[in-house]
N, CA, C and O of each residue as an XYZ file, in Angstrom:
668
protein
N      73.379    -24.143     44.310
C      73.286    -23.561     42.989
C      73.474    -22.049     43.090
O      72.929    -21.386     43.972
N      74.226    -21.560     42.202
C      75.128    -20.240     42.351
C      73.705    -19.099     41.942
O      73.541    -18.888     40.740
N      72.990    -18.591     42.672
C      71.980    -17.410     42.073
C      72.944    -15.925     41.226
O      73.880    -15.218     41.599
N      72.386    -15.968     40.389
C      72.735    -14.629     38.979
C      71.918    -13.762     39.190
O      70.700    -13.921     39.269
N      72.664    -12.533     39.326
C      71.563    -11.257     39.489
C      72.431    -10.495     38.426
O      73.626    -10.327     38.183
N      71.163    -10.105     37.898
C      71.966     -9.204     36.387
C      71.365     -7.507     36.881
O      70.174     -7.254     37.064
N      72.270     -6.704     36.997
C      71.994     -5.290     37.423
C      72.082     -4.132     35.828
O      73.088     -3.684     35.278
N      70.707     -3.957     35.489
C      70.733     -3.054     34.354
C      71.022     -1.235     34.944
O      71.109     -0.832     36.104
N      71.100     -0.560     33.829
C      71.524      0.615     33.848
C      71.337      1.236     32.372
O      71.477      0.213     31.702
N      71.170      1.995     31.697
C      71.595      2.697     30.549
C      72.197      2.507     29.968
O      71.852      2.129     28.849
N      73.807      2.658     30.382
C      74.683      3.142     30.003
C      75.732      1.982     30.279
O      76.602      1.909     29.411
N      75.835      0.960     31.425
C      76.852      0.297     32.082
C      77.659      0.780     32.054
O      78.442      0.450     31.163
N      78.058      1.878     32.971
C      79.246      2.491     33.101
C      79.261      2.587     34.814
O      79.973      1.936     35.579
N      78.376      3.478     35.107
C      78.349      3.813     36.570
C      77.916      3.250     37.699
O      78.644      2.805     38.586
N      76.385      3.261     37.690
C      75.528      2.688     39.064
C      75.595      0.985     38.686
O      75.708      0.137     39.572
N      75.524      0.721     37.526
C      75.683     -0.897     37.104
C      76.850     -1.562     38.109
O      76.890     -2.328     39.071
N      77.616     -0.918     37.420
C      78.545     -1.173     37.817
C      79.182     -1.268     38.766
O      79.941     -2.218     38.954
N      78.983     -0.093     39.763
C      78.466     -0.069     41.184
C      78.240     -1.203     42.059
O      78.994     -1.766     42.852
N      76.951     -1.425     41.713
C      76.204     -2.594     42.262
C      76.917     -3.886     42.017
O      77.094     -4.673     42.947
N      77.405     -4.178     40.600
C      78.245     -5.340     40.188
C      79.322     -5.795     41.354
O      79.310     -6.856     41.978
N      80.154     -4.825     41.462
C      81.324     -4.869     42.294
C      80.928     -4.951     43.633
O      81.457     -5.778     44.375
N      80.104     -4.228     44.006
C      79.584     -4.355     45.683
C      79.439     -5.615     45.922
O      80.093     -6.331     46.681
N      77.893     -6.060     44.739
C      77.423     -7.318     45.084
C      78.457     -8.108     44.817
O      78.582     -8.470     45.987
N      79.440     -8.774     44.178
C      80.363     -9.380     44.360
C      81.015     -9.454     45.269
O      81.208    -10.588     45.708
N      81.608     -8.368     45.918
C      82.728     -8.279     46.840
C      82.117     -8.804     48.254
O      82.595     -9.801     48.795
N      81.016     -8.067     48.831
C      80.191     -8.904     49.384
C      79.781    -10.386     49.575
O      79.676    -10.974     50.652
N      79.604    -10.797     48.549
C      79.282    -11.888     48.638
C      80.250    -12.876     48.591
O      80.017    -14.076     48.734
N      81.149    -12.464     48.426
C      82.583    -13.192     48.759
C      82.994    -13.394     50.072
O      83.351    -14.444     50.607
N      82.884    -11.995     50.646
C      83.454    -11.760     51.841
C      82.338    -12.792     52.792
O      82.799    -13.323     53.802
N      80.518    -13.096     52.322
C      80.008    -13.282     53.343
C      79.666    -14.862     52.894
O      78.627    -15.497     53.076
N      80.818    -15.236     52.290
C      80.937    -16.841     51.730
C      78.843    -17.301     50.808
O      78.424    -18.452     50.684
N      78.155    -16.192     50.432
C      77.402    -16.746     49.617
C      77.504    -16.884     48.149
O      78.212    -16.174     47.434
N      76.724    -17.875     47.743
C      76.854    -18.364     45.942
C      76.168    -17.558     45.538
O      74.949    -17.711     45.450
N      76.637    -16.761     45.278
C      75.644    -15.135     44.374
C      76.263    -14.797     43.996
O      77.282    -14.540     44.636
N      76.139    -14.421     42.200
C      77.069    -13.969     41.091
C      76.836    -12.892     40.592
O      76.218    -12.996     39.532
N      77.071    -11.853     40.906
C      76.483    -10.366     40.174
C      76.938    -10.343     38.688
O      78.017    -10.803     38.315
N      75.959     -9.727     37.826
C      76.159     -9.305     36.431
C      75.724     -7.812     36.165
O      74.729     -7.401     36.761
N      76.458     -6.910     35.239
C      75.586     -5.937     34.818
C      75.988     -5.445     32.923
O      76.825     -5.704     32.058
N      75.129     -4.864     33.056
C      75.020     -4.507     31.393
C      73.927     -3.753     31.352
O      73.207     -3.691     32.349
N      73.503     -2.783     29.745
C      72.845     -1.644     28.951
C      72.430     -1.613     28.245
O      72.942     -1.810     27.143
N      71.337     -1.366     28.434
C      70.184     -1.049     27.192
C      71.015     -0.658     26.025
O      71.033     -1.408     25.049
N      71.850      0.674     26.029
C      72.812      1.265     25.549
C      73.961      1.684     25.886
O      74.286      2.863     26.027
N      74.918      0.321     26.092
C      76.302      0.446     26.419
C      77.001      1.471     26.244
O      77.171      1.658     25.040
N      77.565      2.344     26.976
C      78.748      3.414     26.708
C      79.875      3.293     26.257
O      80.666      4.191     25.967
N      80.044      1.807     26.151
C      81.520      1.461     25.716
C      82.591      1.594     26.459
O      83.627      1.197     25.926
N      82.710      2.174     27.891
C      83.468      2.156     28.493
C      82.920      2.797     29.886
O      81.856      3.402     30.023
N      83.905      2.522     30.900
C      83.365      2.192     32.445
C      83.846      3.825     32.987
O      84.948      4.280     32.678
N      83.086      4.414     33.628
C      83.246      5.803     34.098
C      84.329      5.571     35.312
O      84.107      4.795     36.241
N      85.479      6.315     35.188
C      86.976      5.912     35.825
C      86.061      6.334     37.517
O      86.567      5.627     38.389
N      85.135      7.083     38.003
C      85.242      7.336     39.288
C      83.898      5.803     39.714
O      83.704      5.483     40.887
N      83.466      5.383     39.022
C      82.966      4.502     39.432
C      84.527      2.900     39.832
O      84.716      2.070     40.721
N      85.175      3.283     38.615
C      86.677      2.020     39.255
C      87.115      2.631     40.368
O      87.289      1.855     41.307
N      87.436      4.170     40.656
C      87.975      4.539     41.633
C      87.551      4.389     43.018
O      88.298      4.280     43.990
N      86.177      4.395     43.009
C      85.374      4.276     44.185
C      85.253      3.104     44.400
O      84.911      3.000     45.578
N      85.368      1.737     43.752
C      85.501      0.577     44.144
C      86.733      0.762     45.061
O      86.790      0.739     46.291
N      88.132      1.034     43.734
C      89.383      0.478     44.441
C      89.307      1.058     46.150
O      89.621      0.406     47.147
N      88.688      2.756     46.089
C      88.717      3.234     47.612
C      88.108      2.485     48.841
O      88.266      2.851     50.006
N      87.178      1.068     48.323
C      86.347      0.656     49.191
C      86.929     -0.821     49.896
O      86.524     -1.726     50.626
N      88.312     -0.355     49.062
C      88.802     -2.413     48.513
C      88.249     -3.308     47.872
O      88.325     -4.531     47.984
N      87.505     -2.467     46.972
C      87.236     -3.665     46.198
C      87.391     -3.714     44.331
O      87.245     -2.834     43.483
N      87.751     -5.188     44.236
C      88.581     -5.703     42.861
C      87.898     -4.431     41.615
O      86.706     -4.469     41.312
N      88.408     -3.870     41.293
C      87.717     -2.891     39.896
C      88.493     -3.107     38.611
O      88.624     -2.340     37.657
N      89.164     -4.798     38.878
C      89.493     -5.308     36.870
C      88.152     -5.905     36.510
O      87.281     -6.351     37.257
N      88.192     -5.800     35.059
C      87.528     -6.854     34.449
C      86.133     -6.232     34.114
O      85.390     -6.754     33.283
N      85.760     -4.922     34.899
C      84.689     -4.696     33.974
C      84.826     -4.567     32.641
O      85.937     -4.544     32.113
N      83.635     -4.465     31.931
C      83.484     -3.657     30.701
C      81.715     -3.558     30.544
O      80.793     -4.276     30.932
N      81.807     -2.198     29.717
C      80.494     -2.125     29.343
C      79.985     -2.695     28.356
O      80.482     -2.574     27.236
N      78.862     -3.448     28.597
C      78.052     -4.578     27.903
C      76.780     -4.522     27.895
O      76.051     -4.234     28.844
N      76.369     -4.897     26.421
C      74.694     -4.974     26.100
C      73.974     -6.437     26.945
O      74.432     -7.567     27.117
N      72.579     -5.763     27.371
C      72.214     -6.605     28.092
C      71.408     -8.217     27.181
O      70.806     -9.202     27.609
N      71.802     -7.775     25.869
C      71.772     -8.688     24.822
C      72.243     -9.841     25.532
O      71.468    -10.679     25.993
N      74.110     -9.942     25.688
C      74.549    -11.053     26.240
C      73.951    -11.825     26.976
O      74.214    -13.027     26.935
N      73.044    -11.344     27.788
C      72.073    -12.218     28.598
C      71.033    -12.787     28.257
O      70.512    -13.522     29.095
N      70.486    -12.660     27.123
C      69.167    -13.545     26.451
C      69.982    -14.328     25.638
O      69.420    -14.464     24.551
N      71.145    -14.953     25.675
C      71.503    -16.569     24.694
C      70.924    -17.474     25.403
O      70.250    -17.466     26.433
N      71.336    -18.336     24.609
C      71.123    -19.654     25.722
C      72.587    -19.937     26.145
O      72.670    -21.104     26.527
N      73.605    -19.375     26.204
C      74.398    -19.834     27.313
C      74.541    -18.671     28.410
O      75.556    -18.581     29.100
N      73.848    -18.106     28.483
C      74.011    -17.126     29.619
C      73.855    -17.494     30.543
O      73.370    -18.620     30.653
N      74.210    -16.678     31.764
C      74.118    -17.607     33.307
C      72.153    -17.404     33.511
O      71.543    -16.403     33.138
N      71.612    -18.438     34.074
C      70.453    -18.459     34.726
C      70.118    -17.873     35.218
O      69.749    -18.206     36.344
N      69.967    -16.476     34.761
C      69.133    -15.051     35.728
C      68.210    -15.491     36.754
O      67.259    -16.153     36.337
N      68.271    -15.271     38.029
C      67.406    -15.389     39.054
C      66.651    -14.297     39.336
O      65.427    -14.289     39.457
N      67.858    -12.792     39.502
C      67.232    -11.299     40.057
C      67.521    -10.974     38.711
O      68.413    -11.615     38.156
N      66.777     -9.875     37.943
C      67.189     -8.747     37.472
C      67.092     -7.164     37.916
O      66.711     -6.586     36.898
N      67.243     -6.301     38.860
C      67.706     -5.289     39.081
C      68.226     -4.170     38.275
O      69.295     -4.340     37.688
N      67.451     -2.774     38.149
C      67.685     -1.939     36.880
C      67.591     -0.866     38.286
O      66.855     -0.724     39.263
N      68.611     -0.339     37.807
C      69.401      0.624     38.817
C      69.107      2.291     38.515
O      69.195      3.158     39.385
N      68.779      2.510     37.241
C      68.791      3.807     36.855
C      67.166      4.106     36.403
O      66.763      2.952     36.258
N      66.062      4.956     36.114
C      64.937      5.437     36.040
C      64.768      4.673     34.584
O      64.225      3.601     34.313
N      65.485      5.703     33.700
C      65.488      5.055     32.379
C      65.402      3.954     31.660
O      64.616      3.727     30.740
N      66.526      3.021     32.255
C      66.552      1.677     32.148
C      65.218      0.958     32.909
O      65.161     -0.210     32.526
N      64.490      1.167     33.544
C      63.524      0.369     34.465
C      62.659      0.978     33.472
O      61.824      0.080     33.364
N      62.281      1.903     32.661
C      60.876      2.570     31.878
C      61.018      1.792     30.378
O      60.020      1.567     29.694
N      62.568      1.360     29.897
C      62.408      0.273     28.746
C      61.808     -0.912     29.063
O      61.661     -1.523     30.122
N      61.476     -1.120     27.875
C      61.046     -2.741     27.577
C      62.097     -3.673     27.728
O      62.546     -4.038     26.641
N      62.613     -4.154     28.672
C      63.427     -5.430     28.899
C      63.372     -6.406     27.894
O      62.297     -6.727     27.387
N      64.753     -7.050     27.468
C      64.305     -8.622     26.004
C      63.900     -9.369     27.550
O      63.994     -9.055     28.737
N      63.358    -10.635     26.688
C      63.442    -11.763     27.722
C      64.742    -11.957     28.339
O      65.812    -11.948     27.730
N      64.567    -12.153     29.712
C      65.646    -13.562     30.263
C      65.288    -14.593     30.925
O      64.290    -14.804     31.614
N      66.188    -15.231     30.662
C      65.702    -16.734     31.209
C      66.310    -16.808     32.352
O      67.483    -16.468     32.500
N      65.377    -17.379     33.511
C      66.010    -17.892     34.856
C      66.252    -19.472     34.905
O      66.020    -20.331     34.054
N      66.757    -19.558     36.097
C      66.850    -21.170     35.957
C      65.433    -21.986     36.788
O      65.514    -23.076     37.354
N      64.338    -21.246     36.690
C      63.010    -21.432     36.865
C      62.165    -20.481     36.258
O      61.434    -19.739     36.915
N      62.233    -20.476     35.115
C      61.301    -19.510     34.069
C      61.473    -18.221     33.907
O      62.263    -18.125     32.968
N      61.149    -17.017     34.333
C      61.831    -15.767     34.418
C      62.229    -15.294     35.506
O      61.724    -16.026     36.357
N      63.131    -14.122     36.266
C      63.722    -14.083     36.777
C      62.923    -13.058     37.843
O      62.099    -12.321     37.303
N      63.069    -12.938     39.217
C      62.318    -11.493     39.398
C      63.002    -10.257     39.499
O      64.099    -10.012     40.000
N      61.996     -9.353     38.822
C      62.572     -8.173     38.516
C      61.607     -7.002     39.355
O      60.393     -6.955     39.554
N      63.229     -5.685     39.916
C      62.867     -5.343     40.498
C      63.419     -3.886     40.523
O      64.538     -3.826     40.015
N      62.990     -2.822     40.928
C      63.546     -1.633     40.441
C      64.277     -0.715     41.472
O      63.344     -0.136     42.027
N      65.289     -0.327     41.956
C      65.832      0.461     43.009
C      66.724      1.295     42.510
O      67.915      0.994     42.426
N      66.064      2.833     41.991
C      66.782      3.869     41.205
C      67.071      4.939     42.279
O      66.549      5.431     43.279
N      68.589      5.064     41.257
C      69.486      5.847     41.917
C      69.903      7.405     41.086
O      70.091      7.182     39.890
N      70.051      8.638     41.388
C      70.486      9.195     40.610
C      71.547      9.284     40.216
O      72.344      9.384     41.149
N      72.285      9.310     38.661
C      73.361      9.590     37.934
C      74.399     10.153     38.708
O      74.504     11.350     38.442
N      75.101      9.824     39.446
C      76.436     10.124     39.898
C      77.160     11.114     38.895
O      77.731     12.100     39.361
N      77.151     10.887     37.577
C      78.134     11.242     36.864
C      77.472     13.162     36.551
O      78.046     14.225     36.313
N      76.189     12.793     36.708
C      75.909     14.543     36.891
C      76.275     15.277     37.777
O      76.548     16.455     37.549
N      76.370     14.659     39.140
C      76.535     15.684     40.449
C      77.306     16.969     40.291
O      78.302     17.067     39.574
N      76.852     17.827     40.914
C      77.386     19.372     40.771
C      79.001     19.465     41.248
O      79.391     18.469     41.857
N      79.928     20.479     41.057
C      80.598     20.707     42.011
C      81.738     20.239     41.566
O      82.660     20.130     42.375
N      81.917     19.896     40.327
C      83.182     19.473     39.716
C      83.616     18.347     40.284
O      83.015     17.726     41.161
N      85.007     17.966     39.640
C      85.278     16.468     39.856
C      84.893     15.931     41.476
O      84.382     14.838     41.722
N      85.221     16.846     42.377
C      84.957     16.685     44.018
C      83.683     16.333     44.273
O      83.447     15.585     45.221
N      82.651     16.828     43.449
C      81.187     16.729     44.154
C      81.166     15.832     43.187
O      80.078     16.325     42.887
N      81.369     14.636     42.075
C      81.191     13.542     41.477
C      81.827     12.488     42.196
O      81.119     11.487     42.305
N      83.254     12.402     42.854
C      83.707     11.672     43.286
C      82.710     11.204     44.785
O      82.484     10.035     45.096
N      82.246     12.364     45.522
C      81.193     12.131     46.330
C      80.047     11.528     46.211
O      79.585     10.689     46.985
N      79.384     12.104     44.867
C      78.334     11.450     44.371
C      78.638     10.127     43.889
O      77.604      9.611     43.465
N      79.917      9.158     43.753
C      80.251      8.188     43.720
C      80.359      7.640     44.252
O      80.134      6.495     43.859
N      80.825      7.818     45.754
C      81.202      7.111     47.181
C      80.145      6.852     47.772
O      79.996      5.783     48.364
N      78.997      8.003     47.707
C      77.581      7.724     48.055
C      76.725      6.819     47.442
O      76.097      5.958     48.059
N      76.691      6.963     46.448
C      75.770      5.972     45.671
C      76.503      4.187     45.772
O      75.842      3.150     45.733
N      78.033      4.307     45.907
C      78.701      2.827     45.875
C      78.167      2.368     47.788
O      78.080      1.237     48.268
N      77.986      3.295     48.264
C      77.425      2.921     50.028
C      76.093      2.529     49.817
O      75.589      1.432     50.057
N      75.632      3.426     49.395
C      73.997      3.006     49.053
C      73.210      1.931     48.732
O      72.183      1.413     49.170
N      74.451      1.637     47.314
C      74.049      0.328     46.553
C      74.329     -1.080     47.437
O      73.924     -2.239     47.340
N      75.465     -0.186     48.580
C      76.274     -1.948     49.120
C      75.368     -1.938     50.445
O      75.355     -3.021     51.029
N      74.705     -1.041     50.951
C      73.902     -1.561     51.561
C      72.731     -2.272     51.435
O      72.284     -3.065     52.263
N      72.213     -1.950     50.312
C      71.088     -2.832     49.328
C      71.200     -4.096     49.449
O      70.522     -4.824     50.174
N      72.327     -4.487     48.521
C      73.277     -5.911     48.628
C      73.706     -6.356     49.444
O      74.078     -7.516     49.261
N      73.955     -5.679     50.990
C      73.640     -6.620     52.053
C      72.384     -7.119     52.667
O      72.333     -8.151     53.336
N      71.507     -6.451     52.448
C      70.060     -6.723     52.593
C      69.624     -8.115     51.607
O      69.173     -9.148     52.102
N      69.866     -7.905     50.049
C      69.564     -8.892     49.030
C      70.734     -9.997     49.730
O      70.217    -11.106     49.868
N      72.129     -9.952     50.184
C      72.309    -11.197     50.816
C      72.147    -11.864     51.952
O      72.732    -12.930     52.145
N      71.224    -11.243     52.959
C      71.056    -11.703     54.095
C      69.521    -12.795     53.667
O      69.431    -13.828     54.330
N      68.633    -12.580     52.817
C      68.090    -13.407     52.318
C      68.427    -14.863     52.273
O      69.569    -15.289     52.099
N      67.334    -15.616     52.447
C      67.722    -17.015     52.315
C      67.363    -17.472     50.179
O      66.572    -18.299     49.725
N      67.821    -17.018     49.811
C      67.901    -17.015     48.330
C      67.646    -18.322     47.576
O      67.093    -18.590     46.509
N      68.166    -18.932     48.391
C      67.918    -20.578     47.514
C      66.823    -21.310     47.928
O      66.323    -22.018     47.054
N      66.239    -21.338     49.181
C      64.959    -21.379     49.408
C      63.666    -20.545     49.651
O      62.729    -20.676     50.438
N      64.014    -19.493     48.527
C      62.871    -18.411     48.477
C      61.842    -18.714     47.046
O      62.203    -18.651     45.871
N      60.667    -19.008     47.502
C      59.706    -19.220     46.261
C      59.342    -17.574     45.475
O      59.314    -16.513     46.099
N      59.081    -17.740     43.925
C      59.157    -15.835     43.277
C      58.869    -15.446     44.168
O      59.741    -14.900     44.844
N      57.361    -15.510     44.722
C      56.448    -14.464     45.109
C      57.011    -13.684     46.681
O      56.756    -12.538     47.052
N      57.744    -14.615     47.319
C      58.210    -14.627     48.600
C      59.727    -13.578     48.285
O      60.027    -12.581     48.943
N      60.181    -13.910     47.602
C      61.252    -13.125     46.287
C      60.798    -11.937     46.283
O      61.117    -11.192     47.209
N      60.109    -11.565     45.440
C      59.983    -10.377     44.833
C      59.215     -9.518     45.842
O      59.230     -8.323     45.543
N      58.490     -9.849     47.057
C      58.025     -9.303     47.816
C      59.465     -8.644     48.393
O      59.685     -7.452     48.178
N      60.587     -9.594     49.248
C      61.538     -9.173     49.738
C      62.542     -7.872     49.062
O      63.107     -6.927     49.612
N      62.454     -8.372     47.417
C      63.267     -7.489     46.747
C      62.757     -5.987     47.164
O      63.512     -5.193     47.726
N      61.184     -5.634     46.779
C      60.497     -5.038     46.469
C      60.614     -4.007     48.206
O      60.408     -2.793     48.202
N      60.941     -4.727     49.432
C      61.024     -4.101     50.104
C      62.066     -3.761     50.504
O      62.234     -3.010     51.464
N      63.018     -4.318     49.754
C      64.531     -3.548     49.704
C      64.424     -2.684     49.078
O      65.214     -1.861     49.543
N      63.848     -2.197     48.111
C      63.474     -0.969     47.688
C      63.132      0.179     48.221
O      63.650      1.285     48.063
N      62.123     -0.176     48.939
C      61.903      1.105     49.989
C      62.545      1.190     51.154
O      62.139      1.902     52.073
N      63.096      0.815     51.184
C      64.314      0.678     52.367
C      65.387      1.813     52.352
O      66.308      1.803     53.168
């Protein structure tokens, strides 16, 4: 059974997004059933070009985003949230809607990053602050996939998440 990790952010433009693509690409490459999602409290409406750029620099796929309310994820046809993951300060200090996992709620867990899109230093010191934070995040996501995920009970879960955090 394919585990859904939905990665919040603000804005879904940058660090979401980030993480989206890592954790995907990853998990492709390391043949596990793990489906990354991300979306925003308050969608930007569109995907910050050095966050696509820093994928494509890493090889990895940067079609098909878009920025999206994390609405989409409380229907009932949404995928079965397992992780939820909120990437930015802001987004982790809102009130989350419900989501549904495919065992009651999902665990949620917080690993904030700072805004890339502020970094000093003009386009050069953003594009850095992009490359860094897309390393950062993909090392995270190799940690969250070296997990045995499908036989992890919450508590055993959210302990692990929780110490990917301080990691």
């Amino acid at each position: 059974m394919t585990t859904h990790v939905l990665i919040l952010c603000t804005h879904n433009s940058a660090r979401s997004v980030l993480a989206e693509g890592m954790l995907n690409h990853l998990a492709a490459r390391l043949g596990r059933d793990v489906r990354a999602h991300s979306a925003g409290s308050a969608p930007g409406g569109r995907i910050n070009p050095f966050a696509l750029e820093a994928l494509r620099n890493a090889g990895v796929a940067a079609d098909g985003f878009r920025s999206k309310s994390w609405d989409e994820f409380t229907t009932s046809d949404a995928p079965p949230l397992s992780i939820v993951i909120t990437v930015c300060d802001s987004a982790a200090a809102e009130t989350c809607p419900v989501f549904f996992g495919g065992n009651g709620q999902p665990v949620k867990v917080h690993w904030g990053y700072p805004d890339p899109s502020n970094a000093e230093g003009g386009e050069e010191g953003r594009r850095r602050a992009f490359e860094l934070t897309r390393q950062a995040l993909g090392y995270r996501m190799l940690q969250l996939l070296a997990l045995p995920l499908s036989t992890m009970e919450r508590p055993q879960l959210q302990q692990a998440l929780e110490a990917i955090a301080g990691s």
